[in-house]
N, C-alpha and C positions, 0 to 999 in steps of 0.2 A: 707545547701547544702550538699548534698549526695557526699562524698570523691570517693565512690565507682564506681559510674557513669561515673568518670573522668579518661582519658588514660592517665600515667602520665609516661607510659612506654619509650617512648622517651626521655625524659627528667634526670631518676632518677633509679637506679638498683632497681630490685624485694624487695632486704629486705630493702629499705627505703621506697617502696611503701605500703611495709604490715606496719610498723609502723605508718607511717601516717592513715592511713586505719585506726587502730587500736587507735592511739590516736581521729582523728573525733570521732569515733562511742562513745567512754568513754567520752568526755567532754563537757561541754555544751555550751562553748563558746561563744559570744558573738558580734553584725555585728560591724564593724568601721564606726566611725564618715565619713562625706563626704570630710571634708581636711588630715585625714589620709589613707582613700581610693584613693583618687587623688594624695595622696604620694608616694604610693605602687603600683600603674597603671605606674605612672611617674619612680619609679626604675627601671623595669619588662621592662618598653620598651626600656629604656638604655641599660639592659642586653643582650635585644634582640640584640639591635642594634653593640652594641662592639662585639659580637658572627659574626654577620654577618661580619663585616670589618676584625672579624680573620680567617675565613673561606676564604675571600676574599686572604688573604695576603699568607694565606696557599696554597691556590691555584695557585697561582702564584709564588713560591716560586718552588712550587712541578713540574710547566712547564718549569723551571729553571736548578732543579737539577741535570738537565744531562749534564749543562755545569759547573755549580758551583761543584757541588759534585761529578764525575760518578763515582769513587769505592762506595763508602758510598750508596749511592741508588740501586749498583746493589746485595749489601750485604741483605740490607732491605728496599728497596723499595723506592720512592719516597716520600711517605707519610711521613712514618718516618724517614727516613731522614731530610726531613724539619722539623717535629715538633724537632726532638734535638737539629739542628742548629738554629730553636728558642726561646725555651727552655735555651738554653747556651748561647745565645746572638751573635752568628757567629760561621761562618768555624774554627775562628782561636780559639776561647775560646773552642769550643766543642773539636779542638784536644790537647789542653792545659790541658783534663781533662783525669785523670785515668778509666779504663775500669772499677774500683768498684764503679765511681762515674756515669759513664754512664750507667750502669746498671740500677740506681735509680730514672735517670731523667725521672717522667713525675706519679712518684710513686703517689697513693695517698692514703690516712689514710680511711682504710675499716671499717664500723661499721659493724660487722658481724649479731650483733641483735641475739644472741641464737643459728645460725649455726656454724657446724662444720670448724675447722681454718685449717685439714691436707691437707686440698687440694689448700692452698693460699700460694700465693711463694711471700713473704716480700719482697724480694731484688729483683723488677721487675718493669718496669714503661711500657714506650712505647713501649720499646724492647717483649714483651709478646703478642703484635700484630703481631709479624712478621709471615710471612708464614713458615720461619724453626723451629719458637717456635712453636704457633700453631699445626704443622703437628705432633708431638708427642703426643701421648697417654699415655706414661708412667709419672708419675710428677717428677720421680728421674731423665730421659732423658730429661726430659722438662727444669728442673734447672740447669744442665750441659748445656745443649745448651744454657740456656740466660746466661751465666758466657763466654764463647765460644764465642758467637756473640760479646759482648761486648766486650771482647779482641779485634776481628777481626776489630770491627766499629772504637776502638779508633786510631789501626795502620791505617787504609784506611781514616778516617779524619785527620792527621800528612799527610798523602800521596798528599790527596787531598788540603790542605791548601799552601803545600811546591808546586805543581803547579799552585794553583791560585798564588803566588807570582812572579812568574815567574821563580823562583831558580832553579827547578827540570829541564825542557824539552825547555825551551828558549821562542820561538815564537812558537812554537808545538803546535797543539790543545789538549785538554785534553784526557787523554787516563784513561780506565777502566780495565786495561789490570789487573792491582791487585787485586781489586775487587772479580774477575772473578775465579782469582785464590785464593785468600781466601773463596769464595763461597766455592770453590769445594774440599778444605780442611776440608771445617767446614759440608757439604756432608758427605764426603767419612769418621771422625769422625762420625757422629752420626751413618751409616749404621754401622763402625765396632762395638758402643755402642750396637744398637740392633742385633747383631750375637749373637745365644744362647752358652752357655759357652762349651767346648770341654767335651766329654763324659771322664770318670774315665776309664784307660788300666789298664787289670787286670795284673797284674805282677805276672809272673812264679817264683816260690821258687828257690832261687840259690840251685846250685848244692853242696851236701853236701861233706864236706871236711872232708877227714876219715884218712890225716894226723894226725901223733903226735905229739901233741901239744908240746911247749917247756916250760916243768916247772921249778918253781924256786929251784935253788937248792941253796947251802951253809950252812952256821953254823946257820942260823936264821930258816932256812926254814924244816932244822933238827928236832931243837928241837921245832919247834911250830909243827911236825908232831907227835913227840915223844909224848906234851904234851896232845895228842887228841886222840893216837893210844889204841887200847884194850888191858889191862894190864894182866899179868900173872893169876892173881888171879879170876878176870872177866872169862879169858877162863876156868880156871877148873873149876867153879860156873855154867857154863853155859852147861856143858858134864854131862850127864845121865848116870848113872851104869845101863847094862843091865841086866833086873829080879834081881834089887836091890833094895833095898828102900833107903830112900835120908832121910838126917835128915830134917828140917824145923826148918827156923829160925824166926818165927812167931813175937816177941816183938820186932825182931829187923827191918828186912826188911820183911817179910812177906812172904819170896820166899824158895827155898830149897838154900844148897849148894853145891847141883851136886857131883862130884868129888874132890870137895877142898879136900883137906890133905889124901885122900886117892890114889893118885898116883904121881911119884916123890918121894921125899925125905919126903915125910908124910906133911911137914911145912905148919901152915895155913898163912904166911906171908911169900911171894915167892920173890926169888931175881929177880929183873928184869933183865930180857937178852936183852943190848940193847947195841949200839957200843956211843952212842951219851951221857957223862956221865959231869954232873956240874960237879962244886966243891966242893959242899957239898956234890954230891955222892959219890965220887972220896973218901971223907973224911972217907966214913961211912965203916965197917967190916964187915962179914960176921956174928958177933954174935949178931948184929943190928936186923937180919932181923927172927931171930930163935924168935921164938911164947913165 
């Protein structure tokens, strides 16, 4: 029998249908006996039939849900609405259950078969039918909103359980009125999700401050100026004789000596003139500093 022939699209996603496809054509297989084929006819129409009685129950369940559940259906619908509250085993177990657990009910284990996995949201079940999932094109806005709904489902089934009890509104009929307002919460989030993000305001340079600064002054600030400031010697190294010639200190530094020792008091070791003096300068003579 030809795999290929057969629609099996109803039944089974696209990449289970290419591996079946693809296992038929590769193996050679072999027909069943006629008490193993009568076994397999006999499964098949049991499946049929338990699928039909749950269709059945869902569908009744779902003509229901506006007295049983109305937040919860008018959040996500009828449909799913009933499939959690059957799924969970009732109103009261479904709102017994955390929004990270309702998230997952209804999940099932993907055989990807070779395609790509960035477009599957793990932590999704029946909640990824809903018409607020769905309507998203983005996947990043897509996974926010089933985290979102699911919050919202688990407060409106608490809501809706604490009225079927009769505790919340007395003999009242059941009201949707939260629902309604959760709806248009979980709205008016997604629309602010998709506002494009506020343009970058170019910022003018402050006005420049052409005050004087306050420096530091005292005994520290002194001498760490003293011990950076350009020394006697440096200045007259650095002053050119005009239409003179300058010795060159070639071995030593490589550079001339300008003016050293030839103005002033001749000395190639200059006393420094300075108000800010250690200890050890305080210590030192005048004949310290003669060459």
């Amino acid at each position: 029998m030809d795999t290929t022939n057969v629609d099996l699209t109803p039944f089974i996603p696209p990449h289970t249908i290419m591996v079946v496809n693809v296992t038929g054509s590769t193996t050679v297989g072999k027909p069943l006996e006629k008490d193993e084929l009568d076994r397999v006819i006999e499964g098949c129409d049991e499946m049929l039939q338990l699928d039909e009685a749950k269709q059945i129950i869902l569908e009744y369940v779902q003509s229901r849900m506006a007295v049983v559940a109305p937040n919860l259906s008018v959040i996500v619908g009828t449909a799913i609405a009933s499939q959690l509250i059957g799924v969970a085993g009732g109103l009261r177990k479904l709102a017994a259950l955390p929004s990270s657990v309702i998230q997952r009910l209804g999940r099932a284990r993907k055989a990807l078969a070779g395609f790509s996995a960035s477009t599957q949201i793990y932590h999704g079940g029946f909640l990824l039918s809903c018409d607020l999932v769905k309507a998203q094109p983005d996947a990043r806005i897509r996974k926010r909103t089933v985290r979102l709904v699911a919050a919202k489902v688990a407060l409106a089934a608490r809501f809706d359980a604490q009225q079927q009890s009769g505790t919340g509104g007395g003999s009242s009929p059941p009201s949707d009125a939260v629902g309604v307002s959760y709806r248009q919460e979980i709205e008016k989030k997604i629309a602010k999700w998709k506002e494009p993000p506020p343009p970058k305001q170019q910022k003018s340079l402050p006005a420049p401050d052409d005050r004087p600064k306050k420096k530091r002054g005292g005994r520290r600030a002194r001498a760490a100026k003293e011990r950076y400031r350009v020394t006697e010697v440096r200045k007259y190294a650095n002053r050119v004789e005009f239409a003179g010639d300058t010795e060159e200190l070639v071995m030593q530094t490589g550079g001339s000596v300008g003016m050293l020792g030839k103005m002033g008091s001749g000395l190639l070791r200059l006393r420094p003139e300075t108000k800010v003096k250690s200890k050890r300068a305080k210590a030192l003579t005048e004949a310290d500093y003669k060459a």
